[in-house]
N, C-alpha and C positions, 0 to 999 in steps of 0.2 A: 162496269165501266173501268174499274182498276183494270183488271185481267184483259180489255183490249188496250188499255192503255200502252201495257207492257208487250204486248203483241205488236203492236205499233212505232213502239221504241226498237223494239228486236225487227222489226221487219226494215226499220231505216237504217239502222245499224248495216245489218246483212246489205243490203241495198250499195251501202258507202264503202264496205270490204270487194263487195264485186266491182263496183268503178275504180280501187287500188290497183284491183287486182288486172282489171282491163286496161288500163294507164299504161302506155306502151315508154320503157323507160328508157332514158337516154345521161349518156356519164358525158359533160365537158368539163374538158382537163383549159385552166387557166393558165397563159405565159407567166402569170406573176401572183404575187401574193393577193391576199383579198383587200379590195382599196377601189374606189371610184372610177379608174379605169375600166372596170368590169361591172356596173351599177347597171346596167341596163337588163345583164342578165338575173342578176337578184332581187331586182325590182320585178322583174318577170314574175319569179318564183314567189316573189313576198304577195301579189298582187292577185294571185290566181292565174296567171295569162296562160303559163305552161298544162295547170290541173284543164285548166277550157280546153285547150287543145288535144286533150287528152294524153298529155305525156307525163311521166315523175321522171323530173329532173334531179340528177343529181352533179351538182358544182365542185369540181376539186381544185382546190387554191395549189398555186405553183409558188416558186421559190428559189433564188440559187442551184441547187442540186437538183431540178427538175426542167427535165428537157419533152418538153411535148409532144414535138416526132417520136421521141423513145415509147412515149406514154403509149401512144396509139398506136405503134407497130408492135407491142405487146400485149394489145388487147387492153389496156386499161382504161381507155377511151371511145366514144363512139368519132367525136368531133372535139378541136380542139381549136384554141387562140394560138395566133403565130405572128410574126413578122417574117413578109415574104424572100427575105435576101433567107434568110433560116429555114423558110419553106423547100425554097428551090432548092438551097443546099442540099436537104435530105432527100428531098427528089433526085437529082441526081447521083446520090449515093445509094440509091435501092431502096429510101422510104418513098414509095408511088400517093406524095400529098395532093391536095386537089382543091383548091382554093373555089369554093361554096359561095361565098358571100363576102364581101369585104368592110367590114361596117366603118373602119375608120377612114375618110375619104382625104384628111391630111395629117401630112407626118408633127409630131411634135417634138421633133431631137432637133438641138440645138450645141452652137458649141460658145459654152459664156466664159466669158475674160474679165480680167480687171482693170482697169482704166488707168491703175496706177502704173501697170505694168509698159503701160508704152503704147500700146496695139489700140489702134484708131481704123484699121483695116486688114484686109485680109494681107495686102501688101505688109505688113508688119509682120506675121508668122512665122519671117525666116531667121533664125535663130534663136529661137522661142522652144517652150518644153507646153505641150500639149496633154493631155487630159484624154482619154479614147478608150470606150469600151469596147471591148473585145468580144468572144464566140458569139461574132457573125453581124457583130454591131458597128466592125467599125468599118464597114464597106463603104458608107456615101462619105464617109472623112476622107477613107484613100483615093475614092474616085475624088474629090472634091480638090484636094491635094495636086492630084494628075492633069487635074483640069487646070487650075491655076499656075501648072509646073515648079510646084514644091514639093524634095525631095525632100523624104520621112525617114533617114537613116541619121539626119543629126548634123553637125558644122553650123557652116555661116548663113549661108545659102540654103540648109533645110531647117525642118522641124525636127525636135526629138520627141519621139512618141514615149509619153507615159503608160504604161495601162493601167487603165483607172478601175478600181475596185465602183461597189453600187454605193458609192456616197461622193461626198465633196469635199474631202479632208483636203486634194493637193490644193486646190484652191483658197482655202479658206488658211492653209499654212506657209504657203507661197513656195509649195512645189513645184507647182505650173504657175503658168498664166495664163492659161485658160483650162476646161473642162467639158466632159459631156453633160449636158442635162437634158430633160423633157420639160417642155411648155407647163406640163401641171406635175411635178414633182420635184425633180433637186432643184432647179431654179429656186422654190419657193425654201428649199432647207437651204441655200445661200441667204437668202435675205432672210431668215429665221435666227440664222446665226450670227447676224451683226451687218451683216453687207447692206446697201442701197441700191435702188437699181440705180441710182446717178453713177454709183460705183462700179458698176456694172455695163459691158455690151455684148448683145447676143447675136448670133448669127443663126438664123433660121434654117437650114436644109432646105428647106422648103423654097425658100428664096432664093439659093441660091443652087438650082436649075438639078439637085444631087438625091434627094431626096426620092427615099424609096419606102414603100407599103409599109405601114405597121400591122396591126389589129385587125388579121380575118380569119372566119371560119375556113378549116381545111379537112379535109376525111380523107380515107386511103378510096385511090381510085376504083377498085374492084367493088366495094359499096355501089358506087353509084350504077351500077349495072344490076342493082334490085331498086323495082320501084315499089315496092313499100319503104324500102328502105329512105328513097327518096319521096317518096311521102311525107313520111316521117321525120323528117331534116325541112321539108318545106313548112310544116306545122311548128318546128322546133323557130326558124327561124322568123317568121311571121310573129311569135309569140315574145320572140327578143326582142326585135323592131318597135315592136309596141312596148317593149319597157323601157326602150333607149329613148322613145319617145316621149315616154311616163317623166323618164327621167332627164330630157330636156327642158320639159317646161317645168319642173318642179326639182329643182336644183339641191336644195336644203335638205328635202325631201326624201329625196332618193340617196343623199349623201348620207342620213340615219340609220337608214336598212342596210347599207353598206357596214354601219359601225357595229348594227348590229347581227351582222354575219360575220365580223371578224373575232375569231376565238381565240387570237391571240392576246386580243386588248391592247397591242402596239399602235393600231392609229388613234387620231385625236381628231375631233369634229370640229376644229378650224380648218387643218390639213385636209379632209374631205372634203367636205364643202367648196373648198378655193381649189381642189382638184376638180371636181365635180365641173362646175364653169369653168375651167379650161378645157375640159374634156369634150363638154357640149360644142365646143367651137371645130372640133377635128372628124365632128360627124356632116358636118354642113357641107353640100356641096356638089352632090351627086345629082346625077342629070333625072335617076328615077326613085330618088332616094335612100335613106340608109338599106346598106348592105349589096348595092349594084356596084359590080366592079368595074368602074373602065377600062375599056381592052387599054385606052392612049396610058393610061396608069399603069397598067400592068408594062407596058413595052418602055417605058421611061425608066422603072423599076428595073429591070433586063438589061437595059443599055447602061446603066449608072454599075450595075454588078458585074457588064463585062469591061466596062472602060479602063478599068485596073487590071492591066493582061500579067502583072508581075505578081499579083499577091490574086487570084480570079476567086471569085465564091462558086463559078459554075461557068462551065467552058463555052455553052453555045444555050442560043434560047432556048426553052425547054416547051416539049409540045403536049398540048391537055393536060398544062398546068392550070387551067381554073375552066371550070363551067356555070353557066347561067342557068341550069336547068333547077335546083334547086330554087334560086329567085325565082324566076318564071314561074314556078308553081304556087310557088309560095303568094307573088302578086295576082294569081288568080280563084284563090281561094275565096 
């Protein structure tokens, strides 16, 4: 009975080596560090969703110095996270990106101010010092700017652009009067830091008609002309889906596996969490659920990145920048 036992151990062993080994593996390169932004996909992995699918996932955390187009036109990605004004840009400079799935369906950049400062409205803006991130972020501020007819070069009559590093110093030291933030991150290191949101008024992108894509899956085009390959990206993202899902109704939940895939030990399980439920909010809203991209999305996005003809991220619309074939497979499964 021993000697089959061991037989039997060694036969499930060998067993579990061959389904490794058969796991068709796939590397996504993340926009940003590891943090709740990204929970859907670790939740995947923590869950089993990718091993069912048959894939071994592997997730690489991004950072300041890490550009994802680069990632992936170097081969060190299969599929990666982008925000689409950053997509099209390298699209149009010879990375051929291709927007797969778009999971986040609203934007969460905002530009917050301080109340002390004066500004009750956008009309206020004009001789103001602004807050604005930069490589390829601050495209819906200059469109927004252009819309409103606020000149960005400084005086009475414009704005002075700041560039704002990835925190909230100028704000919190009365560099500016306002700054960039997102819906579930610097907003919440301003009120961490002493601020109220009485103190506090935000202006949404979103709201205000400028706002353009964040958060979708993108591959180099030449991929999608192998259907395994697009097989394989359908199974990938179907598996995500289900952990964006995992991780909308289980908030708290999903926001622990996030703490605990971060190997920096920089975030903190208040910060996740209260990202987490922001997070949940910018999935909602898609006509056939997360990850369908609206073409009306995508062209609002295009017209907001060419409205700015003086500073352009991308000179003309760009064509088979996104395919549905990926989804479609993937809802059929």
């Amino acid at each position: 009975m021993k000697k089959l036992s061991l037989l039997t151990t060694a036969a499930v062993m060998a067993l579990g080596v061959a389904a490794a080994e058969a796991a068709d593996k796939v590397t996504l390169q993340l926009k940003w560090v590891t943090q709740a932004q990204f929970a859907g996909y670790y939740v995947a992995q923590d869950k089993g969703f990718y091993e069912e699918a048959g894939l071994d996932v592997t997730i690489k955390p991004g950072g300041p110095d890490v550009a994802p187009p680069q990632v992936i036109a170097g081969g060190g990605a299969d599929v990666i996270i982008d925000w689409m004004p950053s997509a099209l840009a390298s699209r149009e400079k010879g990375v051929p990106l291709v927007n797969i799935a778009q999971i986040f369906k609203k934007s969460g950049m905002m530009l917050t101010c301080r109340k002390d400062s004066g500004i009750a409205s956008p009309a206020d803006f004009k001789g103001r010092t602004l807050g604005v991130w930069f490589f390829g972020n601050e495209y819906p501020f200059l469109s927004w700017m252009a819309k409103l007819g606020i000149p960005t070069e400084g005086g009475d009559n414009g704005v002075t652009v700041l560039k704002q590093g990835f925190n909230v110093d100028p704000i919190l030291q009365k560099q500016a009067d306002c700054v960039s933030t997102m819906t579930y991150n610097e907003y919440w290191q301003i009120i961490d830091a002493g601020l109220t949101p009485d103190d506090l008024i935000v202006y949404k992108y979103e709201d205000q008609g400028v706002a353009t894509l964040e958060d979708g899956l993108y591959v180099l085009e030449k991929s999608l002309g192998d259907p395994a390959f697009v097989e394989k990206m359908a199974r990938f993202l179907k598996a995500s889906v289900k952990g964006w899902e995992w991780a909308q109704k289980n908030p708290d939940d999903a926001a622990e596996i996030v703490l605990e895939n971060d190997a920096t030990g920089a975030q903190t399980e208040k910060h996740q969490k209260r990202m987490m439920g922001e997070i949940a909010k910018l999935l909602e809203g898609s006509s056939k659920g997360i990850g369908y991209l609206e073409p009306a999305d995508f062209d609002r996005t295009v017209d907001t990145l060419l409205a700015n003809a003086s500073t352009p991220v991308i000179t003309k619309k760009p064509e088979g920048a996104w395919s549905h074939a990926v989804f479609e497979k993937a809802s059929g499964m």
